[in-house]
C-alpha positions as CSV (number, residue, x, y, z in Angstrom):
1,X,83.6,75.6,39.8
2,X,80.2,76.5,39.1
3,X,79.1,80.4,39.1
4,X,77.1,79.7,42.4
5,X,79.9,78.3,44.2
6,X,82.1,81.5,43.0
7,X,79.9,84.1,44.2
8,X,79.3,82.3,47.2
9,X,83.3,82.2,47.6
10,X,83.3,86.2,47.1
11,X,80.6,87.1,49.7
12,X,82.2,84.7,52.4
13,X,85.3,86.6,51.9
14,X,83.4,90.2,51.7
15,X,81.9,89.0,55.0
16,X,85.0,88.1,56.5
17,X,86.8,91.8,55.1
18,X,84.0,93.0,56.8
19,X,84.5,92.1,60.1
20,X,88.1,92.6,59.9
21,X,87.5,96.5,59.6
22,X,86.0,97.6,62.4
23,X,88.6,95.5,64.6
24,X,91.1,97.1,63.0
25,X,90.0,99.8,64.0
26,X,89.7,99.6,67.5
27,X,92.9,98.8,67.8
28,X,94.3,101.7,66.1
29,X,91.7,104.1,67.8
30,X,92.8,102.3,71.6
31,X,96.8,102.6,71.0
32,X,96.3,106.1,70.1
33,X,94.9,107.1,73.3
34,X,97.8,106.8,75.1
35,X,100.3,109.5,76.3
36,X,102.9,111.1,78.9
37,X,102.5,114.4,80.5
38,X,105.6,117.4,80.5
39,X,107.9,116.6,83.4
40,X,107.6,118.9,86.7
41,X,110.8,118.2,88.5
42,X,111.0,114.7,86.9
43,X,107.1,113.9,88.0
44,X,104.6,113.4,85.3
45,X,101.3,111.7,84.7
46,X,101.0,109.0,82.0
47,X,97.7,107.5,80.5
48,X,96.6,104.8,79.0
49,X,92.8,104.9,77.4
50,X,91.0,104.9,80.2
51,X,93.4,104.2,83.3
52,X,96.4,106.7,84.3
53,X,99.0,106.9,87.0
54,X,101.6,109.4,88.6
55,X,104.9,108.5,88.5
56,X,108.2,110.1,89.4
57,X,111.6,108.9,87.5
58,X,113.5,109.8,89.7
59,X,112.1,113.2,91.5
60,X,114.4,116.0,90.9
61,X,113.5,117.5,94.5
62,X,112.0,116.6,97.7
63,X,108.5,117.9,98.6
64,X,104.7,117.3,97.7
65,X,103.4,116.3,94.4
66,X,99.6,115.7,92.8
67,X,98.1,114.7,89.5
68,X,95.6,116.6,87.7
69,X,93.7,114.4,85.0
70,X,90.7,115.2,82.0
71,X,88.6,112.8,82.3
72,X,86.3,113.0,79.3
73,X,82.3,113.2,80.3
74,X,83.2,113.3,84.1
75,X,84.6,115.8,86.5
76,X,88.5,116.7,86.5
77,X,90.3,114.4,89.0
78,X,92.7,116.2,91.2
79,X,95.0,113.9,93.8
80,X,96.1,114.2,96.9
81,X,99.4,115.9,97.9
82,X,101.7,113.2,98.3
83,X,105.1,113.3,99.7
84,X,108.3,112.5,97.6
85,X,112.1,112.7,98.2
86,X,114.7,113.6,95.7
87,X,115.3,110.8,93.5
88,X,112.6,108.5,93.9
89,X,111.3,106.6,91.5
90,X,107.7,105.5,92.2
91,X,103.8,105.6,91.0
92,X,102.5,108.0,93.7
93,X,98.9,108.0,92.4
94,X,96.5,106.0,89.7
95,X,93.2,105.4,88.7
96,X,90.4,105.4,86.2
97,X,88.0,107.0,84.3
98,X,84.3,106.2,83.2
99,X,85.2,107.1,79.1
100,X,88.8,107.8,79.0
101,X,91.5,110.2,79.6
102,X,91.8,113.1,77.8
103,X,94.7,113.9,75.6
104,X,95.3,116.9,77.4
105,X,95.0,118.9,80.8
106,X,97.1,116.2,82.4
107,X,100.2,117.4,84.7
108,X,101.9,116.9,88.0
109,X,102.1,119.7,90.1
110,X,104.6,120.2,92.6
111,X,104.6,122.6,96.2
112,X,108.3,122.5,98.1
C-alpha cells in the first residue's frame, strides 16, 4: 500500500464514523422519549415521542375518565370525558402532537 492509498483508507472510514454518530443518536434521543403515566383506578396515559393514548388495564371502577397531555411548544391537550365500566381494558383516547409529548404533566383523571 502506498501512503496515499492509507490516508485515503482513514478518511473513508472517519467519514463513515461520522455519519454513524449522529444516527446513533437519534435513536437513543427517540427511545428515551417514551413513558407511562401513574395509574388512576387502573387508567393511565402512555406516550411515545410524539403520539400518546389513554388506556385502561383493566379499570378499577365504573364511571368517566379523560387524559391530560404536555405537549411541548403547543397548548395542553385535555380529552373528553369518556365512559368506562369496571374492568375494561381499552384505549379510550389518542393522538398527537406537533413536537412531542412531554415527560411530564400526563395523567388520567377520573369523576364517578
Amino acid at each position: 500500500m502506498t501512503g496515499a492509498s492509507v490516508i485515503r483508507r482513514i478518511l473513508r472510514l472517519a467519514l463513515v464514523a461520522a455519519l454513524l454518530i449522529p444516527a446513533v443518536g437519534a435513536v437513543t434521543t427517540t427511545s428515551a422519549l417514551a413513558g407511562v403515566s401513574a395509574r388512576t383506578h387502573g387508567c393511565y396515559v402512555q406516550w411515545w415521542n410524539t403520539a400518546w393514548a389513554g388506556k385502561c388495564n383493566p379499570a378499577g371502577y365504573s364511571g368517566q375518565y379523560r387524559v391530560h397531555v404536555a405537549r411541548a411548544n403547543q397548548p395542553d391537550y385535555t380529552g373528553a370525558w369518556r365512559s368506562i365500566t369496571k374492568g375494561a381494558r381499552t384505549t379510550f383516547d389518542s393522538g398527537q402532537a406537533w413536537r412531542r409529548v412531554q415527560d411530564s404533566g400526563n395523567w388520567v383523571e377520573y369523576r364517578g
